[in-house]
C-alpha beads as a LAMMPS data file, in Angstrom:
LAMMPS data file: protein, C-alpha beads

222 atoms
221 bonds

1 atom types
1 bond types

-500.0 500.0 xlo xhi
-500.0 500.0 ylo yhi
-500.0 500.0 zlo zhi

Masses

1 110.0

Atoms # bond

1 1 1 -342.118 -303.850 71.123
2 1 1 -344.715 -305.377 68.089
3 1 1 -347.177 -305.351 71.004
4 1 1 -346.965 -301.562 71.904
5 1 1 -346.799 -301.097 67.858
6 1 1 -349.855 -303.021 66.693
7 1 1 -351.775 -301.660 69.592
8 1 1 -350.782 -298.274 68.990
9 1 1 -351.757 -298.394 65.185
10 1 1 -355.072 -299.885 65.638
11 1 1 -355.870 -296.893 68.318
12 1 1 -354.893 -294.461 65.984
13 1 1 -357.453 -296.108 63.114
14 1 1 -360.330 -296.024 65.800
15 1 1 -359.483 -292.382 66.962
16 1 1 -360.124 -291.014 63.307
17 1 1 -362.785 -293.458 61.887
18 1 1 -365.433 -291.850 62.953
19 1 1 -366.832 -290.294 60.145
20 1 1 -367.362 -286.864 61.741
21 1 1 -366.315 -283.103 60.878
22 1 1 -362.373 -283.917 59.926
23 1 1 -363.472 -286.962 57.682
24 1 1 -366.333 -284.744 55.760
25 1 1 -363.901 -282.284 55.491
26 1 1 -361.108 -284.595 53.912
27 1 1 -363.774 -286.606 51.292
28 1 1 -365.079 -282.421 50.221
29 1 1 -360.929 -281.349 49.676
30 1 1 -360.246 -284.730 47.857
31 1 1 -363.441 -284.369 45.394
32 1 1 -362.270 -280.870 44.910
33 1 1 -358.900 -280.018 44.576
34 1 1 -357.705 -283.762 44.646
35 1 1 -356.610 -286.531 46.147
36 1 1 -353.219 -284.981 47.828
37 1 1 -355.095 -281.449 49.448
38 1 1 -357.246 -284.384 51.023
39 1 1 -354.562 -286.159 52.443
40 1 1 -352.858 -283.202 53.806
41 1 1 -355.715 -282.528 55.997
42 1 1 -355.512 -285.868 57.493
43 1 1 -352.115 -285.390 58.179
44 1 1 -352.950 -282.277 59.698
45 1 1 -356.080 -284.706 62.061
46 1 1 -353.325 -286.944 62.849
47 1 1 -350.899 -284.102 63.768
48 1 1 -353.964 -283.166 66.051
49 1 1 -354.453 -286.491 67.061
50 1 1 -350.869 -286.855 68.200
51 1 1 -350.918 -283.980 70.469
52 1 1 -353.916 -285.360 72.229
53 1 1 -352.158 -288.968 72.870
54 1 1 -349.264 -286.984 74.326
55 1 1 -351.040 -285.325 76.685
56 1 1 -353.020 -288.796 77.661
57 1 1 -350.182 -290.484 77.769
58 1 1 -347.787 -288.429 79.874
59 1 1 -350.911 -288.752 82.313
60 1 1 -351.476 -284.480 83.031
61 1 1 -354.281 -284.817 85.214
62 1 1 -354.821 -280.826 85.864
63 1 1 -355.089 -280.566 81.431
64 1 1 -357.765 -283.372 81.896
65 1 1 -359.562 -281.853 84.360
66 1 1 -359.490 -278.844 82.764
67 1 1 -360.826 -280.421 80.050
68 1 1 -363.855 -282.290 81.588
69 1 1 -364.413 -278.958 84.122
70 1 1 -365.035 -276.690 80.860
71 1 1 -366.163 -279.528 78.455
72 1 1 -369.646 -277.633 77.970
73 1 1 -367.595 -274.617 76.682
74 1 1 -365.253 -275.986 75.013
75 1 1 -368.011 -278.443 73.052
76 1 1 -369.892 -274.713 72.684
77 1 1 -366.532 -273.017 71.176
78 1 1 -365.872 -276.373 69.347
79 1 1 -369.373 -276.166 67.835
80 1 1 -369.360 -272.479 66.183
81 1 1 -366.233 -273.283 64.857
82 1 1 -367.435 -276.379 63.317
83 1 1 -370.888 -274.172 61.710
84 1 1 -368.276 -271.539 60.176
85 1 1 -366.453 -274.174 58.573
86 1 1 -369.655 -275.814 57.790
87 1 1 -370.916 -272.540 56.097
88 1 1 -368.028 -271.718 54.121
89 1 1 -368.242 -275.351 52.718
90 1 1 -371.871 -275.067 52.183
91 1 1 -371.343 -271.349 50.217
92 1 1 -367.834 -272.725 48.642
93 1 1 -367.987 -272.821 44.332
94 1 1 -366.662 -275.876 42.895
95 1 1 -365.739 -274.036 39.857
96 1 1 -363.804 -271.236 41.084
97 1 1 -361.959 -273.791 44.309
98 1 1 -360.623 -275.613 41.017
99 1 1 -359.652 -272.301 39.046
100 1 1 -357.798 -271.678 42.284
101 1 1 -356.259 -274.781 42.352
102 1 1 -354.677 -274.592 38.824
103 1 1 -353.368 -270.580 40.108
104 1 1 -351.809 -271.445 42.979
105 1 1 -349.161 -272.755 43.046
106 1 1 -349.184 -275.024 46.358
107 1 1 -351.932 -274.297 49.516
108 1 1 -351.191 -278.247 51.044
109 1 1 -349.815 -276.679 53.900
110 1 1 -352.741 -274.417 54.481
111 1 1 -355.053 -277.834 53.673
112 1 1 -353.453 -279.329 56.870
113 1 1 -352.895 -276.000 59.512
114 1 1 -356.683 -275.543 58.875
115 1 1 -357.763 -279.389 59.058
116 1 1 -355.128 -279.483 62.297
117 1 1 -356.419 -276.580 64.003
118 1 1 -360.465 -277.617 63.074
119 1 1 -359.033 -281.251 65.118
120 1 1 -357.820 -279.356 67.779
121 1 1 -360.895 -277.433 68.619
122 1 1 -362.734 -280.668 69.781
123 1 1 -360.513 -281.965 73.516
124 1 1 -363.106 -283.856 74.170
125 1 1 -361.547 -286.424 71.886
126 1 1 -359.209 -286.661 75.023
127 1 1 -361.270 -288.859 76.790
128 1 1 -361.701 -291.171 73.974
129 1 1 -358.139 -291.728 74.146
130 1 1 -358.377 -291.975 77.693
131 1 1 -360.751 -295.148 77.186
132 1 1 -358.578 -296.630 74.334
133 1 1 -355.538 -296.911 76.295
134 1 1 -357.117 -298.494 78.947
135 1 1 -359.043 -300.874 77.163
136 1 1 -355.378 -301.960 75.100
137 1 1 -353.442 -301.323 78.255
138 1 1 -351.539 -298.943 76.452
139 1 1 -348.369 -297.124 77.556
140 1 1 -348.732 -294.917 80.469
141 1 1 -345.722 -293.214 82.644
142 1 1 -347.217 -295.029 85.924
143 1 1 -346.536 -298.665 84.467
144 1 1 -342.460 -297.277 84.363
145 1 1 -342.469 -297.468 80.455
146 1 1 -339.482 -296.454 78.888
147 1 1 -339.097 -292.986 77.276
148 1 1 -338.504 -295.005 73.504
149 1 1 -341.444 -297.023 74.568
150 1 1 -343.329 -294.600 74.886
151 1 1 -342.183 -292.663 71.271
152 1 1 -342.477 -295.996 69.431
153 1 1 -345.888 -295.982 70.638
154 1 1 -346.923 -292.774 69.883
155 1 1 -345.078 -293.052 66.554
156 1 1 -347.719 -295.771 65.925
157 1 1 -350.695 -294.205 66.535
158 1 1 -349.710 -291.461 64.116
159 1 1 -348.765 -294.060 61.582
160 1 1 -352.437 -295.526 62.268
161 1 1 -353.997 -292.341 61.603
162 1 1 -352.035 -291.739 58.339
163 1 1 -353.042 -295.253 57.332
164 1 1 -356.725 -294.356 57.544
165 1 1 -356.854 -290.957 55.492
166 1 1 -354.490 -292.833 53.202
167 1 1 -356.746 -295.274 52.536
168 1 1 -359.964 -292.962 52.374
169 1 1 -358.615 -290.504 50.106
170 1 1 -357.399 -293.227 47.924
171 1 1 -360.582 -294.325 47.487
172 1 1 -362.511 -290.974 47.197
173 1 1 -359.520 -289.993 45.087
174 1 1 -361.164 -293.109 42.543
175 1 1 -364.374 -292.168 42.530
176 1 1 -363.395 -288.122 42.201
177 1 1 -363.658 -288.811 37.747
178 1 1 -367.119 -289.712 38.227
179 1 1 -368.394 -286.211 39.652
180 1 1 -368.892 -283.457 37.522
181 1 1 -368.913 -279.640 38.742
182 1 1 -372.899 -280.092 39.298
183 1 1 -371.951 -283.158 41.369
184 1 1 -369.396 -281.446 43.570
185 1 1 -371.512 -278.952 43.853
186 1 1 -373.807 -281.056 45.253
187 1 1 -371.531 -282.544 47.263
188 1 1 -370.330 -279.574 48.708
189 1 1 -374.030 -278.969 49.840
190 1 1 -374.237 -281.991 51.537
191 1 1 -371.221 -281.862 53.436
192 1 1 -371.502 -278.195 54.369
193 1 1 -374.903 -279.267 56.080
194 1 1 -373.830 -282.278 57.547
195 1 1 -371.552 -279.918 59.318
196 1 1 -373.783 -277.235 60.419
197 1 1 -376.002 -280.157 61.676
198 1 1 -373.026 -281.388 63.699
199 1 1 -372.394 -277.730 64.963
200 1 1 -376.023 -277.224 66.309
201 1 1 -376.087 -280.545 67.697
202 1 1 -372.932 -279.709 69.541
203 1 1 -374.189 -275.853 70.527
204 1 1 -377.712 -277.484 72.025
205 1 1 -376.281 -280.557 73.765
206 1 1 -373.524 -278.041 75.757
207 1 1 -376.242 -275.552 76.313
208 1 1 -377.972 -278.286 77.855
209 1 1 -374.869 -279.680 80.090
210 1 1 -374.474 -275.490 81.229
211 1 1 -378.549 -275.410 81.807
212 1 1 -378.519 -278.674 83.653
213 1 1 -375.152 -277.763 85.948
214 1 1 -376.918 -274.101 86.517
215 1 1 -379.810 -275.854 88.012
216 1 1 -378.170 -278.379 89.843
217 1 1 -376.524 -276.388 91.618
218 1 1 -379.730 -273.775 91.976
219 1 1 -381.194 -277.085 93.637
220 1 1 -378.064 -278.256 96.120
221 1 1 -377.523 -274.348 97.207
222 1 1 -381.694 -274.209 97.897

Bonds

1 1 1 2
2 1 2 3
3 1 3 4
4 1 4 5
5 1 5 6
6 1 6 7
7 1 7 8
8 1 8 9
9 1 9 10
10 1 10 11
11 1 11 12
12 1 12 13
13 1 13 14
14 1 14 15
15 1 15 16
16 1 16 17
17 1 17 18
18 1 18 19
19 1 19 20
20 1 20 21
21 1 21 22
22 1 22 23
23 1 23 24
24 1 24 25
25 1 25 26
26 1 26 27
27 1 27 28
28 1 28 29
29 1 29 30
30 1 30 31
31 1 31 32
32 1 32 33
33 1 33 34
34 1 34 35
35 1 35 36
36 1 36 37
37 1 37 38
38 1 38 39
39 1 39 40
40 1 40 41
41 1 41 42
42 1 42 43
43 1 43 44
44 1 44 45
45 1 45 46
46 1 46 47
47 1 47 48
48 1 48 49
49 1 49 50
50 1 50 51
51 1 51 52
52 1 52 53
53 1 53 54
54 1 54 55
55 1 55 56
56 1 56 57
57 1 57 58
58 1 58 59
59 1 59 60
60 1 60 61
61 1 61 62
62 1 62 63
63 1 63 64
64 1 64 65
65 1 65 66
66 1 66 67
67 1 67 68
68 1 68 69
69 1 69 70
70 1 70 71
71 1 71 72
72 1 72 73
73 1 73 74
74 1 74 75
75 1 75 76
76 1 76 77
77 1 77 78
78 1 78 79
79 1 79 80
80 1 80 81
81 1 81 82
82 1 82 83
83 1 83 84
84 1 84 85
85 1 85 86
86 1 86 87
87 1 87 88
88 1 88 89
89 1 89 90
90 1 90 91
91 1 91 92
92 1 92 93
93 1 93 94
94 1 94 95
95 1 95 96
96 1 96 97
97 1 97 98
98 1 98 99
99 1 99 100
100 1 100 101
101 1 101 102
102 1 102 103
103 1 103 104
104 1 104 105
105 1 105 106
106 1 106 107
107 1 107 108
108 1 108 109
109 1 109 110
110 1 110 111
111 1 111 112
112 1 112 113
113 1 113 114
114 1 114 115
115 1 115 116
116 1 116 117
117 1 117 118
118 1 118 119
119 1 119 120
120 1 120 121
121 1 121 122
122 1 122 123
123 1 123 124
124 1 124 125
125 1 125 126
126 1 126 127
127 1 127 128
128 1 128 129
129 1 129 130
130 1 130 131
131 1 131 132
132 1 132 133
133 1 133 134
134 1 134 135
135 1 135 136
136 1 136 137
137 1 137 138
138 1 138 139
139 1 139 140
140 1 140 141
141 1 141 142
142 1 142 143
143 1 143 144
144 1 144 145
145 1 145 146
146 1 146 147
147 1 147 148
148 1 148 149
149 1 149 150
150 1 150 151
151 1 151 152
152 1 152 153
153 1 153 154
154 1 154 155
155 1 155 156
156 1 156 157
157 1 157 158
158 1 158 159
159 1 159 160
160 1 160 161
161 1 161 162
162 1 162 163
163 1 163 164
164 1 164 165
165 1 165 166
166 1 166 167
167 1 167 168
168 1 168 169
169 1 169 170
170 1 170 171
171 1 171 172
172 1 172 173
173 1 173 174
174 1 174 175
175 1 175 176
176 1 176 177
177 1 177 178
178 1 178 179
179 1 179 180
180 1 180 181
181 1 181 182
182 1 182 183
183 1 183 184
184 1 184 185
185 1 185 186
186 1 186 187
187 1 187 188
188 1 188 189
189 1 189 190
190 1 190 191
191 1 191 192
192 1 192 193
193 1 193 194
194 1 194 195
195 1 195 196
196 1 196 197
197 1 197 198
198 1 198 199
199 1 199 200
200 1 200 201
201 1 201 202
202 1 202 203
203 1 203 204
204 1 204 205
205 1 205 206
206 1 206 207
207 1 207 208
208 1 208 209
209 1 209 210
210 1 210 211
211 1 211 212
212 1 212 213
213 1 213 214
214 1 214 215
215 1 215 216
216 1 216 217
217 1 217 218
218 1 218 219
219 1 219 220
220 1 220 221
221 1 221 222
């Protein structure tokens, strides 16, 4: 039981270290609206990153082959979502998002649909969790693991997760007195093209994977 729960929390640190989209996206919400909207969108990442280890872990073959037939477009669909985001970051006023902030009365549960549905647009993260659980010999249906097994586990890698925007938006959440609106402005510059660079990246590498299949096959069918 402590095994299947300390593996399952570190693989839910490593699954959303990465600094990528989701952890921009956290770091620009805590700087702006504070240290709680932040952490709401990492719960919404690990409420992503839960549905993911379910479907690696109840072993649906036909979902991961769907996944790695179509990866091109869904990296492609992925990617535009990411430069929209990206864009509305880039364009986003620091001094109205925190006039907003003081008017409404609570948006934390829109802070973590959006941040869960911006994690769900990248499957590809699938196969990362494909390669965690093998290299922790994590729970899987075809070693007969028990259906509370397999819940404790899961229930760890969420925890895991948590643990790691907790501990970044703590942080961020420290250092949020030292910006001014000039500095979250800037901020929100830098993060907003960090994303679009992330997007393109994402839109030329998949056009690349199509290009290269469409040939490939040009060359086996010649």
């Amino acid at each position: 039981m402590i095994d299947i729960l300390y593996k399952g929390f570190i693989i839910g640190i490593l699954v959303s270290a990465p600094m990528g989209p989701i952890g921009l996206l956290c770091i620009q919400r805590t700087l702006n609206k504070g240290r709680w909207h932040g952490l709401c969108s990492g719960i919404g990442a690990a409420l992503s990153d839960l549905v993911y280890a379910i479907i690696t872990c109840l072993g649906m073959g036909y979902v991961i082959d769907f996944v790695e037939d179509n990866k091109s477009i869904l990296l492609l669909i992925g990617s535009f979502l990411l430069l929209f985001f990206g864009y509305y970051i880039y364009r986003s006023n620091p001094s109205k998002n925190l006039r907003k902030s003081k008017e409404t009365v609570n948006t934390y549960h829109q802070d973590t649909v959006t941040a869960f549905l911006l994690a769900l647009s990248n499957p590809l993260i699938i196969f990362l969790f494909i390669a965690l659980f093998a290299r922790f010999n994590f729970i899987s249906p075809d070693e007969n693991e028990t259906l509370f097994s397999m819940i404790l586990g899961l229930s760890a890698v969420v925890i895991g997760a948590f643990s790691w925007w907790f501990l970044i938006t703590f942080l961020v959440g420290k250092l949020r007195k030292n910006f001014n609106l000039r500095g979250l402005w800037i901020m929100n510059r830098i993060v907003g093209i960090a994303i679009i660079f992330l997007s393109i990246a994402g839109v030329i590498s998949s056009i690349w994977d199509m290009t290269r299949l469409h040939y490939s096959i040009m060359f086996i069918t010649l």
